[in-house]
C-alpha positions as CSV (number, residue, x, y, z in Angstrom):
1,X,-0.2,-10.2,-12.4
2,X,1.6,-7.3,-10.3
3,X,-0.8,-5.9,-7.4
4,X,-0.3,-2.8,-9.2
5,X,-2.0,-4.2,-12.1
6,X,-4.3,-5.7,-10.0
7,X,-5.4,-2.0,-8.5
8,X,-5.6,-0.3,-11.7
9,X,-7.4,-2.6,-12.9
10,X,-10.3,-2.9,-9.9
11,X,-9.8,1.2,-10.3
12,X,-11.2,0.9,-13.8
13,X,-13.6,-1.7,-13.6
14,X,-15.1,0.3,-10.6
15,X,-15.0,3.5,-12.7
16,X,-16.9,1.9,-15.6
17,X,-18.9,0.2,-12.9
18,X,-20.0,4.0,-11.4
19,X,-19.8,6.0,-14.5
20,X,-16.3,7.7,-14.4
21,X,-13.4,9.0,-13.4
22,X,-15.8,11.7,-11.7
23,X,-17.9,9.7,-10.5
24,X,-15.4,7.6,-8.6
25,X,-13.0,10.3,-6.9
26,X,-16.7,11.4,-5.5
27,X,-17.5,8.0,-3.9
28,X,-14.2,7.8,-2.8
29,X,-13.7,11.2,-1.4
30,X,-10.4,12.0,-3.5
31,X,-9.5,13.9,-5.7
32,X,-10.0,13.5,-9.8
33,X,-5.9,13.9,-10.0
34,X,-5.2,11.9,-7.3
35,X,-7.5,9.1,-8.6
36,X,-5.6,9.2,-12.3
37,X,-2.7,8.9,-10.6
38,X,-3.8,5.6,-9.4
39,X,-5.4,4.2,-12.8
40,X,-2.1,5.2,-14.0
41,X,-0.2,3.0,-11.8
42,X,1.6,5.8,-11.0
43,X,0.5,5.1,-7.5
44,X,-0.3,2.4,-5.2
45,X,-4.0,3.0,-3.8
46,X,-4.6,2.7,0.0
47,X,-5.9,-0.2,1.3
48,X,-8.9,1.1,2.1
49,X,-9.8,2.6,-1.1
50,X,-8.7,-0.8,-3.4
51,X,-11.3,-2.2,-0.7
52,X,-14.4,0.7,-1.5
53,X,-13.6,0.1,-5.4
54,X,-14.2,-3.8,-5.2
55,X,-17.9,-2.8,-3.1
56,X,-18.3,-0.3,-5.9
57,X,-18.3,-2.9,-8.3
58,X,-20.4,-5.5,-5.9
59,X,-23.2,-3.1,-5.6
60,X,-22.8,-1.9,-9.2
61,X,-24.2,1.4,-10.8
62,X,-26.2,1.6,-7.0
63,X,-22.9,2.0,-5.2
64,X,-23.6,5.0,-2.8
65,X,-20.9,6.2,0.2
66,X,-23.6,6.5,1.8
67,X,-24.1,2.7,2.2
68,X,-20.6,2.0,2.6
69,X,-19.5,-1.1,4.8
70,X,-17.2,-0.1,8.0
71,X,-14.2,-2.5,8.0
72,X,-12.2,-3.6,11.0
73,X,-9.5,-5.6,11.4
74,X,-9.2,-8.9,12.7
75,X,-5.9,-9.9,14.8
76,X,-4.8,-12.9,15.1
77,X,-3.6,-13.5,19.2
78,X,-1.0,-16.2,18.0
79,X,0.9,-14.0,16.1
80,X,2.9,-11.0,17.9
């Protein structure tokens, strides 16, 4: 499987998971188009947001932005 059919498809999963297209660009602070563009595989989503859909879909039809996880990175000192 392509990673861009691995993002579409957490994209849709994570719609379903919410309850839409609308629903999702909401949680995700994007817009509607922007968001199609992505199920489309038009685009490759950001990082962050392939992250926020896969909590969407841990936390199910409850998935609020308002209890969204911070991320940060981890570095590894071995490697320049």
């Amino acid at each position: 499987m392509d990673v861009r059919t691995r993002y579409t498809e957490t994209l849709a999963c994570a719609a379903a998971t919410i309850g839409g297209t609308a629903r999702l660009a909401q949680f995700l602070d994007v817009s509607r188009s922007r968001l199609l563009r992505w199920l489309a595989g038009e685009e490759a989503p950001p990082n962050q947001v392939f992250l926020d859909a896969l909590d969407v879909i841990a936390d199910g039809p409850y998935a609020s932005p308002e209890r969204r996880w911070r991320r940060v990175a981890v570095l590894d000192p071995d490697k320049p």
